[in-house]
N, C-alpha and C positions, 0 to 999 in steps of 0.2 A: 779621447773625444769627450767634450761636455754632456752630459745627461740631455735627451734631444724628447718633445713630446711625442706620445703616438696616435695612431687615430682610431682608435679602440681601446679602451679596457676603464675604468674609473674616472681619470681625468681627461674632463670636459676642453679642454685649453684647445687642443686642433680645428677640435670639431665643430666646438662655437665660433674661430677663427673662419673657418670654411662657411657657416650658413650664415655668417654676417656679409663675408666678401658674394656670396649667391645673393641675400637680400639686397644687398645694395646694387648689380649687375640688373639683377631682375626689374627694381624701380627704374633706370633708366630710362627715361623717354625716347621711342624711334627715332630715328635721327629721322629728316624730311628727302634725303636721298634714296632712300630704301637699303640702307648698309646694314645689317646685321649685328645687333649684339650678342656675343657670344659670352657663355657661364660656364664655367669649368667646374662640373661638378666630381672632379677625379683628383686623387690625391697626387700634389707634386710631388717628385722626387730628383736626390742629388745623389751626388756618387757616394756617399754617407750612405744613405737608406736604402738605397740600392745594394750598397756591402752590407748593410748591418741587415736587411730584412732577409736577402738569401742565405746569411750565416744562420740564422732564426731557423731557415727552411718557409719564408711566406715568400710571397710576393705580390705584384700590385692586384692579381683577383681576389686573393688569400684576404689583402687587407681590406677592400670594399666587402668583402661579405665579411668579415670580424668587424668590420665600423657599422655594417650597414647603413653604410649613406644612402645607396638608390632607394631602399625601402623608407628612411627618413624623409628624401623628398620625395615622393609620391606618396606618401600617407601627411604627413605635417608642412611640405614647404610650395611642392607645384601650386596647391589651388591660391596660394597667397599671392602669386607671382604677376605683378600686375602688366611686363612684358616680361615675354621669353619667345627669344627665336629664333635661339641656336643655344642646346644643352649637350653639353661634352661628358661621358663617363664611363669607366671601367666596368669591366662585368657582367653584357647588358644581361650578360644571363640569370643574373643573379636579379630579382628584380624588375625586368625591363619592359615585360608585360604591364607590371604596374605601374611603373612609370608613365609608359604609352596610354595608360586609359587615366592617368590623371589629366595629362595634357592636354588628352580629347578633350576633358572634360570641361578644360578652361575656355572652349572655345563656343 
């Protein structure tokens, strides 16, 4: 298998990949039906990373708390988000308090 990035340790490559695809989610204007835009703040995964992360010994909790994403948005990404109204993510335990009191906070 090709050398694949991860979403934790030195290189930036995923992680900046992920708060560009949330930045741009988040600017989206309400649609005028009241539909929901949803942001996927959780890392994807394929049957690759799925084998390679449980060979490791992680898995998808393991890797939000070694990225700490939910801590990222809720300290540097929620209050920029000029909508959000439906955020999707792994962990909430890790996090999810802060999470919760960013998004109060935006409102």
């Amino acid at each position: 298998q090709p050398s694949r990035d991860t979403c934790y340790g030195d290189d930036m490559t995923t992680r900046n990949s992920m708060y560009a695809y949330l930045d741009t989610v988040a600017a989206m204007t309400p649609s005028s039906d009241g539909t929901l835009n949803m942001a996927q703040g959780h890392w994807q995964s394929d049957s690759y990373s799925v084998t390679a992360g449980t060979l490791s010994g992680s898995s998808l909790l393991k890797d939000e708390e070694s990225s700490q994403l939910n801590s990222v948005l809720a300290s540097d990404k929620v209050a920029g988000y000029a909508h959000l109204n439906l955020l999707e993510v792994d962990n909430v335990c890790d996090g999810g308090l802060e999470l919760l009191a960013a998004i109060r906070a935006r409102a």
